[in-house]
KOLMARRO-156073 format. One record per residue: residue number from 1; residue in one letter; chain; x, y, z of N, C-alpha, C in turn. Coordinates in steps of 0.05 Angstrom, whole numbers, plus 5000, padded with zeros to 4 digits. Layout:
<nodes>
num,residu,chaine,n.x,n.y,n.z,ca.x,ca.y,ca.z,c.x,c.y,c.z
NUM,A,A,X,Y,Z,X,Y,Z,X,Y,Z
...
</nodes>
This chain:
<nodes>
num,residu,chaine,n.x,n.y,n.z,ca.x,ca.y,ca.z,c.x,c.y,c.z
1,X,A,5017,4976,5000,5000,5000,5000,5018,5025,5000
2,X,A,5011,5048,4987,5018,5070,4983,5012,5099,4997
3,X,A,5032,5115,5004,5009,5128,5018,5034,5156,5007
4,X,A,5013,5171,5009,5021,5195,4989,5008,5225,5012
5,X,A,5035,5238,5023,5036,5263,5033,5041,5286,5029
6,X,A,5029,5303,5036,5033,5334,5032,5037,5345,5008
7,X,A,5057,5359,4992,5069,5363,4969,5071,5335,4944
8,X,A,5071,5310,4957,5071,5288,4945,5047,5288,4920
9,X,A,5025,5296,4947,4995,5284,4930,4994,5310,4904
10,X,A,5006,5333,4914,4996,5351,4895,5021,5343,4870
11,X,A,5036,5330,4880,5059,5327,4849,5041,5295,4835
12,X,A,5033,5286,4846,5025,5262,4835,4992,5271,4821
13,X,A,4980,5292,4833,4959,5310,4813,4963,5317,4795
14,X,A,4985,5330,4788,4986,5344,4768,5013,5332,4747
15,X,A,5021,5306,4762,5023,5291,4740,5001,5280,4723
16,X,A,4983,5272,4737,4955,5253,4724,4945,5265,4710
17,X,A,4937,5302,4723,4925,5310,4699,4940,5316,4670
18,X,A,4964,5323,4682,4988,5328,4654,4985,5295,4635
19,X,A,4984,5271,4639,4973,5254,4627,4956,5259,4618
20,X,A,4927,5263,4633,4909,5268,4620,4905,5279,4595
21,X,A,4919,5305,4605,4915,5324,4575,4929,5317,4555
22,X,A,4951,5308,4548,4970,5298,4536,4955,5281,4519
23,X,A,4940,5252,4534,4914,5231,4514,4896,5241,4510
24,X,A,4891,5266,4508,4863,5283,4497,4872,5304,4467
25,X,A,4902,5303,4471,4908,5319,4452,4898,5351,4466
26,X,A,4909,5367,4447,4905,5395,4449,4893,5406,4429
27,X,A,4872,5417,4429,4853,5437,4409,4856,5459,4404
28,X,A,4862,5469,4373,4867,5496,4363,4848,5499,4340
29,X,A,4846,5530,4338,4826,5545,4331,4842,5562,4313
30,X,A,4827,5581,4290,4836,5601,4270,4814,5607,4265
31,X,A,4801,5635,4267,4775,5650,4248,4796,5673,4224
32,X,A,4795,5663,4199,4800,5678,4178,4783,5696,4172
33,X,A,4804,5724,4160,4805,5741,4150,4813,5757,4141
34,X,A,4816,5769,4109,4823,5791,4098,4837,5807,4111
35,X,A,4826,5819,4125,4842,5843,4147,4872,5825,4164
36,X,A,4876,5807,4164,4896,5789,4165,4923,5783,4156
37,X,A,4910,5788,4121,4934,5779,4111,4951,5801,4109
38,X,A,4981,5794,4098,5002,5809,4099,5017,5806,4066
39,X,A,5011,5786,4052,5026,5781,4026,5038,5771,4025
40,X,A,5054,5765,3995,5075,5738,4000,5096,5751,4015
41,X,A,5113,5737,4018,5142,5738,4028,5161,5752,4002
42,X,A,5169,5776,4014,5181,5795,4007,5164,5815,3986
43,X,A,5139,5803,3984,5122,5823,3965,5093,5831,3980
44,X,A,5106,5844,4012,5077,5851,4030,5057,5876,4010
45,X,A,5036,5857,4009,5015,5872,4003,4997,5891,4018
46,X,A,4996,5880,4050,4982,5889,4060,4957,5873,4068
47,X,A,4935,5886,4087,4915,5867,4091,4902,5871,4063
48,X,A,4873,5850,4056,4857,5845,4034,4832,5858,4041
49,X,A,4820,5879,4023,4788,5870,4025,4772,5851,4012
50,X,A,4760,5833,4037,4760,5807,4024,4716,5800,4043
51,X,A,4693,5798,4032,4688,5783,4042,4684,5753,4055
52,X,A,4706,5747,4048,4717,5721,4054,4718,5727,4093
53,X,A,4709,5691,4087,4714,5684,4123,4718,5654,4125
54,X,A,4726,5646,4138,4731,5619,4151,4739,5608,4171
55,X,A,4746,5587,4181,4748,5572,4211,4759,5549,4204
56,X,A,4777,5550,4219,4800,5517,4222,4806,5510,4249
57,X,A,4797,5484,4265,4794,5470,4278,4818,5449,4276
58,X,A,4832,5447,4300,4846,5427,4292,4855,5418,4326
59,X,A,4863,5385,4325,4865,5372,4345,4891,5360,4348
60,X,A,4915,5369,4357,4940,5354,4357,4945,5336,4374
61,X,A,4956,5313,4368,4955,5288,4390,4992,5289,4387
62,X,A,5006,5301,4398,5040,5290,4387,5039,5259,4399
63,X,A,5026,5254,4411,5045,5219,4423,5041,5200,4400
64,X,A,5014,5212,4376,5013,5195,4359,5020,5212,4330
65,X,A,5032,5228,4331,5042,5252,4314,5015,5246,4295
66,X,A,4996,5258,4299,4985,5257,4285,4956,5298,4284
67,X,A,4952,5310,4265,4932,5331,4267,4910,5330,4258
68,X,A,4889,5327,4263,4861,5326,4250,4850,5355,4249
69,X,A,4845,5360,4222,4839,5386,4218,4803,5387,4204
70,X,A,4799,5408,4205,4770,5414,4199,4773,5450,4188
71,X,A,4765,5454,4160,4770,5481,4153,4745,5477,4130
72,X,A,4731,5509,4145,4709,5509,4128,4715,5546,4118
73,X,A,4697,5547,4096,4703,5573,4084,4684,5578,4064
74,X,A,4677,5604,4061,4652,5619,4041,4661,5650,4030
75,X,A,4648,5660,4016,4641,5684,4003,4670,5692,3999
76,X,A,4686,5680,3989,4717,5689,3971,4709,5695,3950
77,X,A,4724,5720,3938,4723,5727,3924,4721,5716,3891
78,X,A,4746,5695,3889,4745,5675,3867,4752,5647,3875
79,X,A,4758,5630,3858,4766,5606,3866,4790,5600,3874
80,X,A,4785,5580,3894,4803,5574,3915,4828,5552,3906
81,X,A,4851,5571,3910,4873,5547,3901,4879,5530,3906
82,X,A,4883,5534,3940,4898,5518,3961,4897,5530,3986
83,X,A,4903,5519,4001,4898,5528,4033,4917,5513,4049
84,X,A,4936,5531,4063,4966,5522,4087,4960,5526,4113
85,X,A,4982,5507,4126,4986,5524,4143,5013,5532,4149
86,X,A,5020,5556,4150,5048,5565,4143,5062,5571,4180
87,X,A,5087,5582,4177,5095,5586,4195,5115,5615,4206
88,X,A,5101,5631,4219,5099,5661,4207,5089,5679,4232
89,X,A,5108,5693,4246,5089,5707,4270,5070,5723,4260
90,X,A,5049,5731,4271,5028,5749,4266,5034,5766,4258
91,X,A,5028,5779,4236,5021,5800,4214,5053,5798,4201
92,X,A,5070,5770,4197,5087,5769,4186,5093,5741,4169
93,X,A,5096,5733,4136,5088,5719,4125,5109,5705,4127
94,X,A,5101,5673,4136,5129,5644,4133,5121,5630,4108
95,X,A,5138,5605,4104,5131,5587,4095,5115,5568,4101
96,X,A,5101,5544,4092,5086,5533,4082,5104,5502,4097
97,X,A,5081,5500,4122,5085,5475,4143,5071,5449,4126
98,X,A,5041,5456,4121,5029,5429,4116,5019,5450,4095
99,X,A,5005,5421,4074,4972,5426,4054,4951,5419,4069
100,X,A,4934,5441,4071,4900,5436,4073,4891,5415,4055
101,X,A,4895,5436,4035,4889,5429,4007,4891,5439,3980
102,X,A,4884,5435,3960,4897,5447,3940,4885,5430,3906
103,X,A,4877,5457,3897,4871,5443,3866,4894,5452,3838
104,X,A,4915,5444,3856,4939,5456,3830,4952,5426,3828
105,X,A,4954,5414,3842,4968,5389,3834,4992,5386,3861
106,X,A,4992,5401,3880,5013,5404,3895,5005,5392,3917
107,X,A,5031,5395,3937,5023,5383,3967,5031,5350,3958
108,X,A,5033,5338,3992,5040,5310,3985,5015,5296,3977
109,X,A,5022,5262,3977,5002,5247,3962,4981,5245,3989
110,X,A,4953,5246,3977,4933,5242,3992,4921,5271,3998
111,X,A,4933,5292,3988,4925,5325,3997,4890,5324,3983
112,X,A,4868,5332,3992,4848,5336,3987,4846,5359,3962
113,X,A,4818,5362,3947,4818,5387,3930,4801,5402,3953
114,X,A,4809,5431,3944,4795,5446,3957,4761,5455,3940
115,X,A,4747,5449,3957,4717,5465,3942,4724,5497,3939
116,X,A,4727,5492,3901,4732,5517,3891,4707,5545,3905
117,X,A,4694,5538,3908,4674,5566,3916,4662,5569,3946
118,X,A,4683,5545,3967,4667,5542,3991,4660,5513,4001
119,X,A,4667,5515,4028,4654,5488,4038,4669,5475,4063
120,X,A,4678,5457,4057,4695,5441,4086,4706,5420,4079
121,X,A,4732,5417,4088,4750,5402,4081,4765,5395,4112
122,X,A,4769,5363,4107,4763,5352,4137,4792,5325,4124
123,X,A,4815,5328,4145,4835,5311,4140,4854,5307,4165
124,X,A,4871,5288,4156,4898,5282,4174,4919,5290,4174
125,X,A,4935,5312,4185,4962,5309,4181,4984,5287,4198
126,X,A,4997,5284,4183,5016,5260,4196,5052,5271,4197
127,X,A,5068,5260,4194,5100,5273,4190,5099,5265,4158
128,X,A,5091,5249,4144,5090,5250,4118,5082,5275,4100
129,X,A,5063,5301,4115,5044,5314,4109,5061,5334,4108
130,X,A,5086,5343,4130,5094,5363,4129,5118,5364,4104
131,X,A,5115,5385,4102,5141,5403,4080,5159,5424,4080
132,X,A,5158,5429,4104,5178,5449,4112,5159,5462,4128
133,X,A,5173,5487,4120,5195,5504,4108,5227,5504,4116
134,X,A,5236,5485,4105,5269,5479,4109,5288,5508,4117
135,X,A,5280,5531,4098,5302,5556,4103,5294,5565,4134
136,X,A,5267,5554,4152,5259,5566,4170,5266,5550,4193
137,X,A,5273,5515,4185,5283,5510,4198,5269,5484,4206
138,X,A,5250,5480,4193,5228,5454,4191,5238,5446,4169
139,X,A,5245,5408,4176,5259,5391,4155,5233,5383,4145
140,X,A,5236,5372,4123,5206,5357,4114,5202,5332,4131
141,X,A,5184,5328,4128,5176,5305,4158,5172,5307,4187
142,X,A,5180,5331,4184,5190,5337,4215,5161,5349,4225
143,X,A,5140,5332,4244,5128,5328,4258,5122,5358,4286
144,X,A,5148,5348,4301,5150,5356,4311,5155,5384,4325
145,X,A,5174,5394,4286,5172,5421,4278,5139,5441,4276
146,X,A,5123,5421,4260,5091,5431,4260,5081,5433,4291
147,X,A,5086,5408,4308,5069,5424,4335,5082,5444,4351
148,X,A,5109,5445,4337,5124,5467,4354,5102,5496,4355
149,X,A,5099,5488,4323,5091,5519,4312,5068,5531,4322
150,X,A,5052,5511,4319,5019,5518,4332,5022,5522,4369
151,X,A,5040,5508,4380,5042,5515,4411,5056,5548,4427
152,X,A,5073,5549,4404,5087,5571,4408,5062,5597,4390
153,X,A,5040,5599,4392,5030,5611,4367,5050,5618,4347
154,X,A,5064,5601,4332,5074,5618,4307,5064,5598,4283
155,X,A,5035,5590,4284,5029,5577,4258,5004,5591,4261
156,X,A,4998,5590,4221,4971,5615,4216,4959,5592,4191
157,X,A,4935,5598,4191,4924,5593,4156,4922,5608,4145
158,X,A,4926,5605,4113,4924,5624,4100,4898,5596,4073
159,X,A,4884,5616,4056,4868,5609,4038,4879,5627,4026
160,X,A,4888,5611,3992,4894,5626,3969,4874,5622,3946
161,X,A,4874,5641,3935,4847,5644,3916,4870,5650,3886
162,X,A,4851,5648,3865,4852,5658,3841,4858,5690,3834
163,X,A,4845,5709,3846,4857,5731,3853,4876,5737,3871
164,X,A,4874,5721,3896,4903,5731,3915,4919,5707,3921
165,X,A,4934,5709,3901,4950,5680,3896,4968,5686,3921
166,X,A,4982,5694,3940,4986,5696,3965,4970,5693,3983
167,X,A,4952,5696,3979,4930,5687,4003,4906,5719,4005
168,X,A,4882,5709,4011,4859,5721,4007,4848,5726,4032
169,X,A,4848,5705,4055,4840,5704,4069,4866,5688,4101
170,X,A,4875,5704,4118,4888,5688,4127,4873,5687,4165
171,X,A,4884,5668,4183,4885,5667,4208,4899,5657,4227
172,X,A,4905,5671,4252,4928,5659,4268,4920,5642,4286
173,X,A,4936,5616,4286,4917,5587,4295,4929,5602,4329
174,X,A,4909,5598,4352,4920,5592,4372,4901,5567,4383
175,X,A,4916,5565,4411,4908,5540,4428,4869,5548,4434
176,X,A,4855,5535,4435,4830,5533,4439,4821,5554,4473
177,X,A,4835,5538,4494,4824,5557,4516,4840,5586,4521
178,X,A,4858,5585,4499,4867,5611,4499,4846,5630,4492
179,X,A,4843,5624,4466,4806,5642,4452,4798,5641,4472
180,X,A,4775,5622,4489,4763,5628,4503,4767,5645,4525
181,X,A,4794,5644,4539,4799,5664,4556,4788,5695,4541
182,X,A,4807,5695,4521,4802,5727,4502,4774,5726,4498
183,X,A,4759,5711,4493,4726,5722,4489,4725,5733,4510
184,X,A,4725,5718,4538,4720,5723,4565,4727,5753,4571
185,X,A,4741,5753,4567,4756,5780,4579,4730,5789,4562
186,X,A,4735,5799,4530,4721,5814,4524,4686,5818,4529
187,X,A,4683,5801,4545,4651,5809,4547,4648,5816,4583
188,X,A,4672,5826,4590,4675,5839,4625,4680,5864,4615
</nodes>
């Protein structure tokens, strides 16, 4: 029998729950928008007027390197090329971590098409999925590099369209009860 004192029980708490959370994965969020984007790399455009909007959902499990994503999107302007998620502090444009998706022929094998005019596109990222961005410092494959990015907020989506072949619509993924805190605040 075991018996567990003082400072003990609270280190053996918050190991369990640190387990816990760990086999639940961690949940992140992105609401896109125009007013967002910044342009390609080295050719800042500036934000877009865009009625474009969208939402990306995503669930990272690292023990099974694996991301389940969910990205839905409407009222863009033209048709949709492809959709990343890049790696890029806020209001500053990186390279290109994973494919959403994409109707140019790109991204690795298994990349989904994107619904040219709107809709939802629902997939897996795995270490096969990622692609860099090698000059930034993410090898291809590298797993690990992608959850870096989303934990540290420095991963965003971006949606590229036919008119804003840089991206039309972009957003900065953070952790899930982070948003919620920030709603919170804002309605005190």
């Amino acid at each position: 029998m075991y018996r567990i004192h003082g400072n003990k029980l609270v280190l053996a708490a918050a190991a369990f729950m640190l387990s816990a959370f760990s086999a639940h994965g961690q949940d992140f969020h992105a609401k896109f928008s125009g007013f967002n984007e910044v342009g390609a790399l080295n050719a800042e455009t500036g934000a877009i007027l865009s009625n474009g909007q969208g939402t990306l959902d995503l669930k990272l499990n690292r023990q099974l390197q694996s991301l389940q994503y969910t990205l839905t999107y409407s009222q863009l302007s033209a048709p949709v090329t492809q959709a990343h998620i890049h790696f890029g502090k806020i209001h500053v444009p990186g390279g290109v971590i994973v494919f959403l998706c994409s109707n140019l022929g790109t991204g690795p094998a298994g990349t989904p098409g994107c619904p040219a005019s709107g809709g939802t596109v629902t997939g897996m990222l795995t270490p096969a999925s990622v692609v860099g961005p090698a000059a930034q410092g993410i090898a291809i494959g590298n797993f690990d590099g992608l959850a870096r990015a989303l934990v540290s907020d420095t991963g965003y989506g971006n949606i590229h369209t036919t008119a804003f072949l840089a991206g039309e619509i972009r957003g900065e993924i953070r952790r899930r009860d982070r948003d919620e805190d920030k709603d919170k605040d804002k309605d005190h």
